[in-house]
GUKE-661917 format. One line per field, with one value per atom (N, C-alpha, C): residue in three letters; atom name; x, y, z. Coordinates in nm, 4 decimals, padded with zeros to 6 digits. Example, Ala and Ser with C-alpha at 12.3 -4.5 7.8 and 13.67 -1.06 7.14 Angstrom:
BEGIN
resn ALA, ALA, ALA, SER, SER, SER
name N, CA, C, N, CA, C
east 01.3190, 01.2300, 01.3200, 01.2850, 01.3670, 01.2900
north -00.5690, -00.4500, -00.3300, -00.2250, -00.1060, 00.0030
up 00.7800, 00.7800, 00.7800, 00.7080, 00.7140, 00.7870
! end
This chain:
BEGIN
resn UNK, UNK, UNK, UNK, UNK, UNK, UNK, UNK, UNK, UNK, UNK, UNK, UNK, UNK, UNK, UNK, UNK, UNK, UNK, UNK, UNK, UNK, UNK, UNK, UNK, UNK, UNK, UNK, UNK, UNK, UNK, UNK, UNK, UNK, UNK, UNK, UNK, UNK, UNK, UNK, UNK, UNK, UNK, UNK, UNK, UNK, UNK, UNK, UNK, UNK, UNK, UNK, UNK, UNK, UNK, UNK, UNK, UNK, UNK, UNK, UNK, UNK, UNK, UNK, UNK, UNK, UNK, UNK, UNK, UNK, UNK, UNK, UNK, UNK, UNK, UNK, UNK, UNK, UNK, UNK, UNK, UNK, UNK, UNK, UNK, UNK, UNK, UNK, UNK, UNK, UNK, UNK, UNK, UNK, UNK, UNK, UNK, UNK, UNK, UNK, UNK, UNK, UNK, UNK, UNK, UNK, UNK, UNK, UNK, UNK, UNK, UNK, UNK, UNK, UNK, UNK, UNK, UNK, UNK, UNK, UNK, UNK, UNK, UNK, UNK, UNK, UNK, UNK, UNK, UNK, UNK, UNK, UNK, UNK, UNK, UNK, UNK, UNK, UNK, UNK, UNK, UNK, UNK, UNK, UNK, UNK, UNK, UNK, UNK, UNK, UNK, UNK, UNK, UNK, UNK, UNK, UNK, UNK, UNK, UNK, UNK, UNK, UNK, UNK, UNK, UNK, UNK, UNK, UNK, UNK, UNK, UNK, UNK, UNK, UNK, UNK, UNK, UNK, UNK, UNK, UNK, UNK, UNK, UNK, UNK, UNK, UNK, UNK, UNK, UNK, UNK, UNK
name N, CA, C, N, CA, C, N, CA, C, N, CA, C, N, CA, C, N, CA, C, N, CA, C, N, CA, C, N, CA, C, N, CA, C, N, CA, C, N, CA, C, N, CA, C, N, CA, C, N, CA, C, N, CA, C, N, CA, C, N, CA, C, N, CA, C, N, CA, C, N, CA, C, N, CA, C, N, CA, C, N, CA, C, N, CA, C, N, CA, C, N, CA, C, N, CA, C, N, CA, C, N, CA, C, N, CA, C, N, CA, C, N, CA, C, N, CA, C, N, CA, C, N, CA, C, N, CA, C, N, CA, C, N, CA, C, N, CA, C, N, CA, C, N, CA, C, N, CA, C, N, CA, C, N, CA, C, N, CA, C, N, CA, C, N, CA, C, N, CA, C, N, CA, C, N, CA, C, N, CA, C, N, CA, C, N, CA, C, N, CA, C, N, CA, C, N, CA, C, N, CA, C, N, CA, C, N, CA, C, N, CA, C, N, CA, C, N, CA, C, N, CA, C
east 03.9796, 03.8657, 03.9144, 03.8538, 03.8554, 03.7557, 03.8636, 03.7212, 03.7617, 03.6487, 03.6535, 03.6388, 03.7211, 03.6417, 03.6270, 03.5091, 03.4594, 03.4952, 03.5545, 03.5820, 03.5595, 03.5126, 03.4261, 03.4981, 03.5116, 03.6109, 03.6684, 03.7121, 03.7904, 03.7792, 03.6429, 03.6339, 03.6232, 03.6352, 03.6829, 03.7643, 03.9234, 03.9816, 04.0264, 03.9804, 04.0238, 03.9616, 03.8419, 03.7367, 03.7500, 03.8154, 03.8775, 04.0062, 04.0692, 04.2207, 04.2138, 04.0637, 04.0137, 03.9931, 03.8755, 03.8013, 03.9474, 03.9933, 04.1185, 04.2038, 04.2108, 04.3143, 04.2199, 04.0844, 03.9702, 03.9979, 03.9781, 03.9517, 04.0787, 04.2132, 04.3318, 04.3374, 04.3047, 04.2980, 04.2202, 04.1053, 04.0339, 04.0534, 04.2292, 04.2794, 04.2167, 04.2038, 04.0914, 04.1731, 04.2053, 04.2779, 04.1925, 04.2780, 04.1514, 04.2158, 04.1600, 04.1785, 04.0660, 04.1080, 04.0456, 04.0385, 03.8310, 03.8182, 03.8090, 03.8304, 03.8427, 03.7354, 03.6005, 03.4915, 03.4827, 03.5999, 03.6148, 03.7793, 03.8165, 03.9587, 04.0114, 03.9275, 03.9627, 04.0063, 03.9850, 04.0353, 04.2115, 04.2906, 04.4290, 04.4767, 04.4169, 04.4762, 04.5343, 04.6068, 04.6603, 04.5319, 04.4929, 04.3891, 04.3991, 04.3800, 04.3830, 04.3038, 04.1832, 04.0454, 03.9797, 04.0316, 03.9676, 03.8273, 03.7348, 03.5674, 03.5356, 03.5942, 03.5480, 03.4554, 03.4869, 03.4057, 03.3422, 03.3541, 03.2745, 03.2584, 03.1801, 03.1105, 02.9669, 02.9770, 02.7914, 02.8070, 02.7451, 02.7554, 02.8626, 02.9265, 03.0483, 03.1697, 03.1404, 03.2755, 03.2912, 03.2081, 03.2114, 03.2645, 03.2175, 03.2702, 03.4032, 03.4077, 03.5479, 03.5336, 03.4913, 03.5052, 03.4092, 03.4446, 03.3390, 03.2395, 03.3012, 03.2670, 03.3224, 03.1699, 03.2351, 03.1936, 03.2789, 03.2606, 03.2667, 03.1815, 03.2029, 03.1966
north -17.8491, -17.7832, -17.6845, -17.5924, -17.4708, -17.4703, -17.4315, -17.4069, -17.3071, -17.2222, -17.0778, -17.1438, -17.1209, -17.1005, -16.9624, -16.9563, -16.7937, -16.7937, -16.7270, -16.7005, -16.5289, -16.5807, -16.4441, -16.4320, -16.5150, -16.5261, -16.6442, -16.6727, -16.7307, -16.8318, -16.8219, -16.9311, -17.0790, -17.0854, -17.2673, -17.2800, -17.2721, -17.2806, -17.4225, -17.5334, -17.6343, -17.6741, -17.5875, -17.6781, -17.6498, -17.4818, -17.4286, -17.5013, -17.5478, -17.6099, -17.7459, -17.8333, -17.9920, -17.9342, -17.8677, -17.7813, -17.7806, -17.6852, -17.6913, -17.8288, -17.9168, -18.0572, -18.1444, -18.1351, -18.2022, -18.1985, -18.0118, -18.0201, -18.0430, -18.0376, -18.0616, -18.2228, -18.3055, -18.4514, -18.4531, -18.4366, -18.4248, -18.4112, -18.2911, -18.2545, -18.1117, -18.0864, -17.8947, -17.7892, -17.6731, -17.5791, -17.5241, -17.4479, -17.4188, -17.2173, -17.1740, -17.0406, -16.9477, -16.8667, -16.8288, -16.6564, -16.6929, -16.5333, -16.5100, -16.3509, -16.2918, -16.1878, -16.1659, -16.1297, -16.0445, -16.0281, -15.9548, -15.8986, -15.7552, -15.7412, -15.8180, -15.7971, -15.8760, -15.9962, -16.0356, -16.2077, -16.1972, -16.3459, -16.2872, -16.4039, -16.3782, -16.5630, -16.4850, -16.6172, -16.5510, -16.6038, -16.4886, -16.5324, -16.4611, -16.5001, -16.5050, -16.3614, -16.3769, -16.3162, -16.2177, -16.0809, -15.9735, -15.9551, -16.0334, -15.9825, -15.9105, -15.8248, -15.7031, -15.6138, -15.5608, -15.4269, -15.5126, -15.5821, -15.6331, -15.7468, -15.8046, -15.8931, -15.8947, -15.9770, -15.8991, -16.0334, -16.0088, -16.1107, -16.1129, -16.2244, -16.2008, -16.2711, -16.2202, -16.2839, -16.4078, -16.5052, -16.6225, -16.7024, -16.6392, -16.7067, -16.7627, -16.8546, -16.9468, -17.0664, -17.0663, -17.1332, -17.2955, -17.3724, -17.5033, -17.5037, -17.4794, -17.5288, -17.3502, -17.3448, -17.2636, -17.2877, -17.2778, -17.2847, -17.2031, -17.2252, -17.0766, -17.1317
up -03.8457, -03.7860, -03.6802, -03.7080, -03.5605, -03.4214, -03.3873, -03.2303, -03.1718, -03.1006, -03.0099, -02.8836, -02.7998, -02.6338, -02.6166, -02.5670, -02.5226, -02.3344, -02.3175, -02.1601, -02.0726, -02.0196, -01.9804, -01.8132, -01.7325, -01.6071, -01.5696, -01.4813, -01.4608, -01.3297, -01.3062, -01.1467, -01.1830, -01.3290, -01.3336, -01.4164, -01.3987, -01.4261, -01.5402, -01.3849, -01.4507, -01.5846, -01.5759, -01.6756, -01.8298, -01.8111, -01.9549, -01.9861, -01.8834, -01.9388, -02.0152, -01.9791, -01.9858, -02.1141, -02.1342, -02.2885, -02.3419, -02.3260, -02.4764, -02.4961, -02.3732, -02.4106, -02.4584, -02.4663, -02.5363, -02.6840, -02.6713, -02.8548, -02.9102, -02.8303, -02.9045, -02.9028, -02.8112, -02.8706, -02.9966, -03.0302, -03.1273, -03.2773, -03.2501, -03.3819, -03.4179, -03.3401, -03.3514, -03.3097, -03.4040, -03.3504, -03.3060, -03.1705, -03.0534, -03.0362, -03.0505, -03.0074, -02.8908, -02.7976, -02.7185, -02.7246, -02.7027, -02.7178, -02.5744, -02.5668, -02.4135, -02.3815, -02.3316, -02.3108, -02.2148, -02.1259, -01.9846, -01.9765, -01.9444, -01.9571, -01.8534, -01.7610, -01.5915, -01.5654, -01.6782, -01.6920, -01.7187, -01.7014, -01.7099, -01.7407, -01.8982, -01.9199, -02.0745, -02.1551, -02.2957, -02.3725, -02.4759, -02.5365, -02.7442, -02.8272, -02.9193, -03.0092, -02.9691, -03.0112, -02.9155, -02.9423, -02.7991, -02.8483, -02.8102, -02.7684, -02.7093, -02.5991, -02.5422, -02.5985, -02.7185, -02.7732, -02.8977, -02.9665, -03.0879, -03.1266, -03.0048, -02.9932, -03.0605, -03.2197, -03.2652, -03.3904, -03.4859, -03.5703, -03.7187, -03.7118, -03.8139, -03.7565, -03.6223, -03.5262, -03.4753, -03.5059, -03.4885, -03.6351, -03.7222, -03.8655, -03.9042, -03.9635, -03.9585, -03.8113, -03.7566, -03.6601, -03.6765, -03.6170, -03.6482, -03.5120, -03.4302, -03.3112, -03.2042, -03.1110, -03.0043, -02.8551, -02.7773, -02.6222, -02.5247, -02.4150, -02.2950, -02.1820
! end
């Protein structure tokens, strides 16, 4: 199974780091989209400009 975290900034840090060691106990490959350039984390999936419908597909599960 797949999973998106959607991250848009960065003032809870801890809570995106818990989210990905969650879905990786789980057995879920976890990839992260990036919603803001301003953010400064490594992320998988650039959402910046085309964010619309289509871009969630493949995924089981998504988070923000």
């Amino acid at each position: 199974m797949k999973a998106l975290i959607i991250v848009a900034d960065a003032s809870y840090k801890g809570e995106y780091s818990m989210t990905v060691q969650a879905l990786r106990q789980l057995g879920m490959e976890v990839s992260t989209g990036l919603v803001s350039k301003a953010v400064s984390i490594n992320f998988d999936v650039d959402l910046t400009d085309r964010l619309g419908e289509g871009v969630l597909d493949g995924y089981d599960i998504t988070a923000s």
